[in-house]
C-alpha positions as CSV (number, residue, x, y, z in Angstrom):
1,X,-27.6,26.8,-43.6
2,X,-31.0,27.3,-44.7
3,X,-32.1,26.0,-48.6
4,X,-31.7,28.4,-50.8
5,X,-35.2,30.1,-52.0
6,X,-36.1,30.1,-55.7
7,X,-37.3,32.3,-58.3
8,X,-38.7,31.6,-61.6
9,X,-39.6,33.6,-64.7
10,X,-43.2,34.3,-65.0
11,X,-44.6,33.7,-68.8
12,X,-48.2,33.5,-69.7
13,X,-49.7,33.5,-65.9
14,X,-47.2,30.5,-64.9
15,X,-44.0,30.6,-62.8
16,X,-41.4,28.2,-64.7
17,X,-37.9,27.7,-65.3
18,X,-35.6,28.4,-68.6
19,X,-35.7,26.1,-71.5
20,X,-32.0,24.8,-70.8
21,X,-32.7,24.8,-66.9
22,X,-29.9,26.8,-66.7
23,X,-30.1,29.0,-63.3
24,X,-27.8,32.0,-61.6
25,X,-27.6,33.0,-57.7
26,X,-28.0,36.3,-56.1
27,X,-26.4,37.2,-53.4
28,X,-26.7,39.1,-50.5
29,X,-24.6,41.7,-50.1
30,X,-23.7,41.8,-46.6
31,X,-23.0,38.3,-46.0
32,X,-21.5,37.7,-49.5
33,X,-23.5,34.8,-49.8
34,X,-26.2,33.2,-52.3
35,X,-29.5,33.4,-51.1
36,X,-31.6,32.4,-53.7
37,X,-31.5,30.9,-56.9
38,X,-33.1,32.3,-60.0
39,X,-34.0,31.1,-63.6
40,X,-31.8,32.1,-66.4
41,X,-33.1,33.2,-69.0
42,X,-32.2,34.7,-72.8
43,X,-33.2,35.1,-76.1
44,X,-36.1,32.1,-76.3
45,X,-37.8,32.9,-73.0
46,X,-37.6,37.0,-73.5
47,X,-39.3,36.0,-77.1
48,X,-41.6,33.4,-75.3
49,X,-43.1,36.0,-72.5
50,X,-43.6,38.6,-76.0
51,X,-45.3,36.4,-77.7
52,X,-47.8,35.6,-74.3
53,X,-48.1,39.7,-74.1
54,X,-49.0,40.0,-77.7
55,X,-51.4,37.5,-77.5
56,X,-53.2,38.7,-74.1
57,X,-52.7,42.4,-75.6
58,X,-54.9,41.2,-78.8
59,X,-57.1,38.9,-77.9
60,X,-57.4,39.2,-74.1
61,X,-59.7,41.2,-72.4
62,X,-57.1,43.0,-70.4
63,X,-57.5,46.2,-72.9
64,X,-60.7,45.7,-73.5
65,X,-61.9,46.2,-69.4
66,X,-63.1,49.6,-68.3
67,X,-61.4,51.4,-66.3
68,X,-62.8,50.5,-63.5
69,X,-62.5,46.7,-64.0
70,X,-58.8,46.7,-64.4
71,X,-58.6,49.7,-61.6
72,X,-60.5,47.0,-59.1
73,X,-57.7,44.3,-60.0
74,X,-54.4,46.7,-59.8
75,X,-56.0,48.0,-56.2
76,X,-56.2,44.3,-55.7
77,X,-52.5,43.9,-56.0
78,X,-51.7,46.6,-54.0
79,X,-53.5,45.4,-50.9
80,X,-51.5,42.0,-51.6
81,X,-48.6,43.7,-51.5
82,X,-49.0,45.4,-48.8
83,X,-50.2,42.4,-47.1
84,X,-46.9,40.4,-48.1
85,X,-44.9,43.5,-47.8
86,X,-42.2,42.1,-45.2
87,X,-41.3,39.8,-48.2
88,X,-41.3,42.1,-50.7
89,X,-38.8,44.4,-48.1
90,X,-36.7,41.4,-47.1
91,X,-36.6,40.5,-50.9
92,X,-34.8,44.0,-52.2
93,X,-32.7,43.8,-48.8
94,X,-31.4,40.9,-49.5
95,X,-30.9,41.3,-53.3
96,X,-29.5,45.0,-52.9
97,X,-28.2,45.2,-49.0
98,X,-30.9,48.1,-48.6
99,X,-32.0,49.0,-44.9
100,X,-35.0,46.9,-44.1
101,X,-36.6,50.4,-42.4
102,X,-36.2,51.7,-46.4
103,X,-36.9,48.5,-48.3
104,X,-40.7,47.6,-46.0
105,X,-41.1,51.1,-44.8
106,X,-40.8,53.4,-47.6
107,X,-40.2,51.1,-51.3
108,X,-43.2,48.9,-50.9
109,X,-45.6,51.7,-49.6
110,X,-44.5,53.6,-52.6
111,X,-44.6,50.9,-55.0
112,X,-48.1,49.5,-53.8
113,X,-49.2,53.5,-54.1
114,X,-47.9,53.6,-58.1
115,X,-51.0,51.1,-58.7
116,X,-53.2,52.7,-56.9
117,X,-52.4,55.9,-58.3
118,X,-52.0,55.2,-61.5
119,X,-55.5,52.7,-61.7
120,X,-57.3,56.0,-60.6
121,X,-55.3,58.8,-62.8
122,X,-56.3,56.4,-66.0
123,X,-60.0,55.8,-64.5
124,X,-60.4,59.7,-64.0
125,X,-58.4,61.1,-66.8
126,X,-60.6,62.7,-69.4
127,X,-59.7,63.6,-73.3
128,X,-59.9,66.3,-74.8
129,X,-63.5,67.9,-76.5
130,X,-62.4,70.5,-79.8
131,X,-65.9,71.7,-81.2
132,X,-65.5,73.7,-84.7
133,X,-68.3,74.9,-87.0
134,X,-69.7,71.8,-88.6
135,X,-67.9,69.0,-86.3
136,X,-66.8,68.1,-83.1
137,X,-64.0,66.5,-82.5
138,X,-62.8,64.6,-79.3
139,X,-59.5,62.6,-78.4
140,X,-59.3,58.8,-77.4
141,X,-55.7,57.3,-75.6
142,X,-55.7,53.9,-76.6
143,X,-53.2,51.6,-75.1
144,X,-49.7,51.2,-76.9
145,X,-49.5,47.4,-76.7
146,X,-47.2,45.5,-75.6
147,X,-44.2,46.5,-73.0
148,X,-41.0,46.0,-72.6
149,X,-39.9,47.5,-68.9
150,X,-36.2,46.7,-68.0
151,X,-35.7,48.4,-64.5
152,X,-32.7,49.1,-62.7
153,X,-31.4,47.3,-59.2
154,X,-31.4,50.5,-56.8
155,X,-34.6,50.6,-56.2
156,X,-36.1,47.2,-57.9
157,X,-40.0,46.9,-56.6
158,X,-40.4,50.9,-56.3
159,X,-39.1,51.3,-60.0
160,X,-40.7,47.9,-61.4
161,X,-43.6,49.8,-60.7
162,X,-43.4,53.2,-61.8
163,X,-43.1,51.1,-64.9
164,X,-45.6,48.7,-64.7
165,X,-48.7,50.5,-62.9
166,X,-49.2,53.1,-65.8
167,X,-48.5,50.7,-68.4
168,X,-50.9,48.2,-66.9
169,X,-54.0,51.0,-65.9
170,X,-54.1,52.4,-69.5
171,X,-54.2,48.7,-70.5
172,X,-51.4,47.3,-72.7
173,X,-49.3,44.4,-71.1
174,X,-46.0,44.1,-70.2
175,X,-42.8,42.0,-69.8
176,X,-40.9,42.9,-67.2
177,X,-37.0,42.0,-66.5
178,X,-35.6,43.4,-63.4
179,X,-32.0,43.7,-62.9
180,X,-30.1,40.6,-62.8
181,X,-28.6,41.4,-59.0
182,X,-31.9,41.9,-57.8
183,X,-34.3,39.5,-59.5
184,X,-36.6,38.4,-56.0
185,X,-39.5,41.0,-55.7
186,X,-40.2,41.0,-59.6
187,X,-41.2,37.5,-59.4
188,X,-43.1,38.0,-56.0
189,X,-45.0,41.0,-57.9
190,X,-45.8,38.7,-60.7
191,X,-46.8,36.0,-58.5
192,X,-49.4,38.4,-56.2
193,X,-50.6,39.7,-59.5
194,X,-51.8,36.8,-60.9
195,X,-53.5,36.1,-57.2
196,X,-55.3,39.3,-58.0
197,X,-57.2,38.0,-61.1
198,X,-54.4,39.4,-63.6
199,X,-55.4,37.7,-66.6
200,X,-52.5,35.0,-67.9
201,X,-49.3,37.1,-70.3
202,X,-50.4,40.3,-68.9
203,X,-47.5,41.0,-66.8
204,X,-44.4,39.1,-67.5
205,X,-41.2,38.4,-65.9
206,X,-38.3,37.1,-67.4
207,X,-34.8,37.3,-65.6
208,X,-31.3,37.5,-67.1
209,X,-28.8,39.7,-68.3
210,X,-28.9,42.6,-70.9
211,X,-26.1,42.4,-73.7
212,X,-27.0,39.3,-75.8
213,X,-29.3,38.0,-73.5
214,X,-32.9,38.7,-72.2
215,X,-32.4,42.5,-72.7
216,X,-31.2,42.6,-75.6
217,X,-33.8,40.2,-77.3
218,X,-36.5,42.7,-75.8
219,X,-35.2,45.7,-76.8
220,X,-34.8,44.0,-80.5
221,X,-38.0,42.8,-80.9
222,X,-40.4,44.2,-83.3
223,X,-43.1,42.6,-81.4
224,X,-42.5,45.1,-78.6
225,X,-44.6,48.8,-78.9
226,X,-42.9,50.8,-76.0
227,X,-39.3,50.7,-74.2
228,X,-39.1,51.9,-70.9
229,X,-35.6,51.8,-69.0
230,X,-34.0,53.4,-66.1
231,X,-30.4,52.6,-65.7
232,X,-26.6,53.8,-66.6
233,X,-26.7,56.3,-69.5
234,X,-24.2,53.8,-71.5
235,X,-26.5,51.2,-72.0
236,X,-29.4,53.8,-72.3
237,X,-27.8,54.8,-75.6
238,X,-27.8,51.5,-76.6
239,X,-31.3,50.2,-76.3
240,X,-32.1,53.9,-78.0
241,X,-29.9,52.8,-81.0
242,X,-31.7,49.0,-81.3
243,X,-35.3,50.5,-80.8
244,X,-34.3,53.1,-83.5
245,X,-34.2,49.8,-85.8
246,X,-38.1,49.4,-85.4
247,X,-39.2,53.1,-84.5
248,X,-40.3,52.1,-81.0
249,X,-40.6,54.9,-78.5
250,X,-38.3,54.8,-75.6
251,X,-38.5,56.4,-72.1
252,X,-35.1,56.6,-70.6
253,X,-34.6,57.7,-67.2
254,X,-30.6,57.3,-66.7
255,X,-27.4,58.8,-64.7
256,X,-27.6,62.0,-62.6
257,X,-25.1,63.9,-60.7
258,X,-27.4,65.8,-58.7
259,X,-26.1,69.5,-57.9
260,X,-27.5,71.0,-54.0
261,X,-26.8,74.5,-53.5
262,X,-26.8,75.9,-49.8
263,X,-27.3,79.4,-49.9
264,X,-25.9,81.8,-46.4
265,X,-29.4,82.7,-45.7
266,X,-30.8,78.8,-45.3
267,X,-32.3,77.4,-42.3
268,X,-29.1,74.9,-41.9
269,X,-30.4,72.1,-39.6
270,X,-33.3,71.7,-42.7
271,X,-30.1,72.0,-45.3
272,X,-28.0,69.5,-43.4
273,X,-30.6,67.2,-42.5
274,X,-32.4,67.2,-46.4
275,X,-27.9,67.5,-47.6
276,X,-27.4,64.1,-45.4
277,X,-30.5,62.1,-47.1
278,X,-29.6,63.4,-50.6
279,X,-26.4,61.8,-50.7
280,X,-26.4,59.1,-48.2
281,X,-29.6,56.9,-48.7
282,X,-29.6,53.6,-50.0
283,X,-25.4,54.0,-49.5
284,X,-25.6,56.4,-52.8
285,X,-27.0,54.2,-55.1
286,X,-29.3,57.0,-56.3
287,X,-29.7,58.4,-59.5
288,X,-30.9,61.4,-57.9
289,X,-28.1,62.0,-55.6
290,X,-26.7,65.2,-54.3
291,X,-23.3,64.3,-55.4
292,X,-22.1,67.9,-56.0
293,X,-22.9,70.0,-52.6
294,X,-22.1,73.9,-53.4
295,X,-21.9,75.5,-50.2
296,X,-22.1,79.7,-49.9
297,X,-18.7,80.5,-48.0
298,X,-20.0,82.5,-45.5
299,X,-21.6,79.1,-43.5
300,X,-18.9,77.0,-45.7
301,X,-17.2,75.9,-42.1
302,X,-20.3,75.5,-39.9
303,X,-21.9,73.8,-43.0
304,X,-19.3,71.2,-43.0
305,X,-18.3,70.5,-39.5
306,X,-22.3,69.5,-39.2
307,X,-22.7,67.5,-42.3
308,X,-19.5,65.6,-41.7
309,X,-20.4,64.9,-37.7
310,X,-24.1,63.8,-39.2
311,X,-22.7,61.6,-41.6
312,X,-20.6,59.8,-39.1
313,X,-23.5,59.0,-37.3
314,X,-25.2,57.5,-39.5
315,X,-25.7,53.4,-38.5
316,X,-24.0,51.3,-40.6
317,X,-24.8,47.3,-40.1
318,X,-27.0,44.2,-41.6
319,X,-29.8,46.0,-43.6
320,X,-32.0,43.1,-42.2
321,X,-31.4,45.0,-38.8
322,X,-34.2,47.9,-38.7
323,X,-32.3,49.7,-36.9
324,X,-29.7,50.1,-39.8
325,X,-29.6,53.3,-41.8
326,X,-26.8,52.7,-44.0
327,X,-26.5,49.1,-45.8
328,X,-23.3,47.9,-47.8
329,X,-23.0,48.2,-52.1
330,X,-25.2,46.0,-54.2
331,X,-22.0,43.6,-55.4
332,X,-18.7,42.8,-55.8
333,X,-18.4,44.7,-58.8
334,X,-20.0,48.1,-57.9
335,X,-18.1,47.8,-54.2
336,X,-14.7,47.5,-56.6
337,X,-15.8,50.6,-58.7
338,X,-16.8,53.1,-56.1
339,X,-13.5,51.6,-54.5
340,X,-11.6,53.0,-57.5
341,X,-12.8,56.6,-56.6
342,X,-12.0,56.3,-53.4
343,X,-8.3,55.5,-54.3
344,X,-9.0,58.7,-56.6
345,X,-9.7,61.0,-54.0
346,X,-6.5,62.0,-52.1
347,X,-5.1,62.8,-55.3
348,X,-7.9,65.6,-56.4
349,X,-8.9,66.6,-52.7
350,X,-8.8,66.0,-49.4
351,X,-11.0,63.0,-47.7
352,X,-12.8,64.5,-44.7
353,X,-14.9,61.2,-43.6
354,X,-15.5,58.3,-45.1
355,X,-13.5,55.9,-46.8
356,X,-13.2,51.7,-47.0
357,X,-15.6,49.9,-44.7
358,X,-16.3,45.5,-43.9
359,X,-16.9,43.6,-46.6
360,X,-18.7,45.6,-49.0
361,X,-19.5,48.5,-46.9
362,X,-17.8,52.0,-48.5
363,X,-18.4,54.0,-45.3
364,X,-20.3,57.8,-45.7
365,X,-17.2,59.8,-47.3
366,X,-17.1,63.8,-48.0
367,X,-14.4,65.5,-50.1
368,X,-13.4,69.3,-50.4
369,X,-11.0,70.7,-51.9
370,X,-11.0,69.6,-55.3
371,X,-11.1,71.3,-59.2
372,X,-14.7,71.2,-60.4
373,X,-12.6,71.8,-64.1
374,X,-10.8,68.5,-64.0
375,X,-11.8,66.5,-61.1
376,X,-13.2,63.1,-62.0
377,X,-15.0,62.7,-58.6
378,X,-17.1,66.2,-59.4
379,X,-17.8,64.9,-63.2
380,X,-18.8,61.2,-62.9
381,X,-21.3,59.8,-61.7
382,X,-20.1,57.4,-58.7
383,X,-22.9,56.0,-57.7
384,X,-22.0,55.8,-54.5
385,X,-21.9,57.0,-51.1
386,X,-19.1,59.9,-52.2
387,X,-20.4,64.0,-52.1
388,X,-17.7,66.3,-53.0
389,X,-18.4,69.9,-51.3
390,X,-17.4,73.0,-53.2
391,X,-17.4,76.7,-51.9
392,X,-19.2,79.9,-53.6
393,X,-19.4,83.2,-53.4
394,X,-22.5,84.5,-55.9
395,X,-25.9,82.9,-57.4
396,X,-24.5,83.2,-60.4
397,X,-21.1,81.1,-59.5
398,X,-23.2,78.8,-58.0
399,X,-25.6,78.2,-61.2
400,X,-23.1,77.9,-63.5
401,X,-21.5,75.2,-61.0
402,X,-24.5,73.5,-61.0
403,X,-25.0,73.4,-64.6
404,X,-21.4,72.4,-65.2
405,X,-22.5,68.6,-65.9
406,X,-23.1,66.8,-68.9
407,X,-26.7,65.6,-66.6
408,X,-30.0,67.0,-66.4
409,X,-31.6,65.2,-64.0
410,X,-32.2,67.2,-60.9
411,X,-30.9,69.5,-58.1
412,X,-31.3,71.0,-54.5
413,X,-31.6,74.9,-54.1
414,X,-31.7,75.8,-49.7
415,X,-32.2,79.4,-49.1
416,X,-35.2,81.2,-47.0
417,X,-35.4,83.9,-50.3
418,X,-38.1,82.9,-52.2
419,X,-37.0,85.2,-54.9
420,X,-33.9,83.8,-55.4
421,X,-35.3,80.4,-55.1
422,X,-37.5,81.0,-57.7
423,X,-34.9,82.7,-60.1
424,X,-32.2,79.8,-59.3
425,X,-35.2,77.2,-59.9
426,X,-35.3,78.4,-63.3
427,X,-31.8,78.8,-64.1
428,X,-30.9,75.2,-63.2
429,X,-30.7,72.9,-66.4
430,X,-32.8,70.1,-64.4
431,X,-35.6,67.7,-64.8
432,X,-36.7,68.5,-61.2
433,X,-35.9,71.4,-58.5
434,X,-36.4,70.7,-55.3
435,X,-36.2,73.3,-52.8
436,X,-35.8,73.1,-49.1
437,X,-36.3,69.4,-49.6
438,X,-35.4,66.5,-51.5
439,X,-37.2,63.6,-53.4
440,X,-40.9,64.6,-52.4
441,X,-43.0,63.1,-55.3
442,X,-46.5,63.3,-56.7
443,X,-47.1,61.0,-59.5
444,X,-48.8,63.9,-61.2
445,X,-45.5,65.7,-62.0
446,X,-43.4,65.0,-64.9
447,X,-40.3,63.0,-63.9
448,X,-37.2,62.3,-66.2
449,X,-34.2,64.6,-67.2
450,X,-31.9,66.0,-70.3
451,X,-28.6,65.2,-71.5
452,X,-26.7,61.9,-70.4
453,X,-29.9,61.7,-67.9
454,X,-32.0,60.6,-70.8
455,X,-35.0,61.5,-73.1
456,X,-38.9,61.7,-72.6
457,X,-40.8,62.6,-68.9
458,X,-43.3,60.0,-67.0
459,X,-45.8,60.5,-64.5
460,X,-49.3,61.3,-64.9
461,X,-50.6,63.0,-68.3
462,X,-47.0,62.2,-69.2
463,X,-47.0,58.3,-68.6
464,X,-50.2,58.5,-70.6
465,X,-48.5,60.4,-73.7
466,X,-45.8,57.4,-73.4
467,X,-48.2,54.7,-72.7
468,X,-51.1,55.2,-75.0
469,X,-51.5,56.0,-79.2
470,X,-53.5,59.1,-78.8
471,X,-56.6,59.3,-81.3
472,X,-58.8,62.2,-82.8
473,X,-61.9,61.4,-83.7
474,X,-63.6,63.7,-86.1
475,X,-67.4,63.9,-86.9
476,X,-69.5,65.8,-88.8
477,X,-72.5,67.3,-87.3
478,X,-73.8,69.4,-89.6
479,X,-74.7,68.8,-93.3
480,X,-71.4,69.4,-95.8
481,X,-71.8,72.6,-97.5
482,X,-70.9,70.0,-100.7
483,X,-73.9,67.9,-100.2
């Protein structure tokens, strides 16, 4: 067996281990085995990487670089990453049992394009100019300060850095802790940062868990100027309520339960295709899964027999494989609650694919026939690879199925009407819309939700409202009238 590969915290531009040496594994998913060993950190190394961003943050000349300068380093780091990007996949795969194709292909490209993006969007943004009679006033968006970004494990690198790009172009620092089941590709990114001439306690890592550990000491600490976190809507409310203690802002992008509504007059290769993708990648571990599928009765059948014969095709094996599209849960203890649903399921419906796979594989599994009123498999968020499909008969029935969820993040409208999917668009209590097509981003579109799905939008002018204190300057140009 090979050695084991390790990963330390970042603090302060070096990689080191805890204060007490103490250490966890991770383990990869499909073989059930630890493949690397991480440093475990808490309290005294979350404190230790704040106090290296507070210092960098005011008195390093990370905020004080134009644009340009820190746009040149954070391009920088995205050729790196790029360059290393087979690590980076294998990293996530092996943290997360996501497909390699997914992991290499799609996460990195994405993540390395949130730097690049983001460096230019701060580089090109401009304020705002407000003339009056006797003054002009203009706007400023200085950096916030110092970061605390705790990402989720679904996506680790792609969501480290729709956390970590904006924060970094518009200059403030950061401490980053990933999840603690997928720890590897934070401390790559921090690691290939530094490489790029990132000045030392500008970006962070620090691994470990949340309650009374590393998560908890950075959401505590008054040191911190901004919250970001994407994760379960639980522990959402709870880093809300500790921030609340200091008035820090907090962008929280939590749970979904994604609603996709196929109308009769949709092109239904495109419906079952996008319907397939919505709820099936990254084995459902996605907050912006199509979880609920709402299915007009005139194609209800045809709809069905197609999604359920595409879903059993999908190839399930080692996410290492390129050839894998479907990978197994990200633990033991996610595998044994999507598990509970599916011993849920016969009971409120019937189980028309799908079901128990190897190891920790929960195979793709559809269910009809259930009672969106009281089923717990329509109102909870699984989180995995589970879609229940329910028939309608009107737009209307269909909306107010939709909107039948105590989340806001985002649905699915398929229909060839443009009319009606402009008017159901609207109607949909949902962050974002997505019609005829499903999770096409631009980083210039707010992203977020309402409800249990969170509070705030990021993305473009909105990261920058998040990430910055905006300023008015006011002058006088004209001689007071008091003078």
């Amino acid at each position: 067996m090979p050695a084991k590969s390790s990963f330390g915290h970042v603090i302060d531009g070096k990689e080191v281990d805890s204060d007490d040496g103490a250490t966890f594994d991770t383990v990869d998913p499909w073989t059930r085995e630890p493949w690397a060993e991480v440093a475990l950190g808490g309290a005294a190394e979350a404190d230790r990487a704040i106090v290296a961003a507070r210092h960098a943050f005011d008195e390093g000349p990370w905020p004080r670089m134009g644009f340009a300068e820190r746009g040149a380093i954070l391009h920088q780091l995205a050729d790196l990453m790029e360059e290393n990007s087979r690590e980076l996949g294998l990293a996530d795969s092996r943290d997360m049992g996501k497909p390699l194709a997914q992991s290499q292909g799609v996460d990195v490209v994405r993540a390395a394009h949130n730097f690049r993006f983001f460096a230019d969007h701060a580089r090109l943004s401009t304020g705002e100019q407000l003339p009056m009679p006797g003054h002009h006033i203009y706007t400023r968006y200085e950096p916030a300060g110092v970061v605390a970004a705790i990402a989720p494990w679904n996506f680790p690198l792609m969501l480290e850095t729709w956390k970590v790009a904006p924060a970094l172009a518009w200059g403030n620092t950061v401490v980053l802790k990933p999840a603690e089941d997928t720890p590897a590709s934070a401390t790559i990114l921090a690691r290939l940062a530094l490489e790029a001439g990132m000045p030392p306690g500008v970006l962070n890592v620090v691994h470990g868990y949340g309650p009374e550990s590393a998560g908890q000491a950075l959401t505590e600490n008054p040191a911190v100027d901004r919250i970001t976190f994407t994760g379960e809507s639980g522990t959402g409310k709870i880093i809300a309520c500790a921030a609340s203690q200091h008035l820090t802002p907090v962008s929280l992008e939590l749970g979904g339960k994604g609603a996709n509504i196929v109308f009769d007059d949709a092109d239904l290769d495109n419906a079952v295709d996008w319907a397939i993708r919505a709820i099936y990648t990254n084995a459902g571990q996605v907050c912006l899964a199509g979880s609920r599928l709402f299915v007009q009765r005139g194609i209800h059948d045809e709809f069905v027999s197609r999604f359920t014969a595409a879903a059993e095709a999908l190839v399930i094996g080692d996410p290492k494989d390129t050839a894998t599209q479907f990978g197994p849960l990200a633990s033991k203890q996610h595998f044994d609650k999507v598990s509970a649903y599916l011993d849920l399921a016969p009971s409120e419906g019937t189980v028309l694919t799908g079901g128990r796979g190897e190891g920790w594989v929960v195979r793709p599994t559809a269910v009809t026939g259930i009672d969106p009123a009281s089923s717990r498999l329509f109102r909870e968020e699984i989180f995995g690879p589970v879609v229940v499909i329910v028939p309608f008969d009107t737009e209307a029935e269909a909306v107010a199925l939709a909107n039948d969820t105590r989340y806001g993040l985002n649905a699915m409208v398929f229909s060839e009407n443009l009319s009606r999917a402009h008017r159901v668009a609207a109607a949909l209590d949902a962050g974002t819309v997505w019609v005829n097509c499903f999770f096409i981003r631009d980083l210039r579109a707010p992203f977020g939700g309402s409800g249990d799905s969170g509070i705030g939008r990021e993305g473009g002018n909105f990261s920058r409202e998040f990430f910055t204190e905006p300023k008015a300057v006011v002058m006088q140009i004209a001689p007071s009238a008091m003078d």
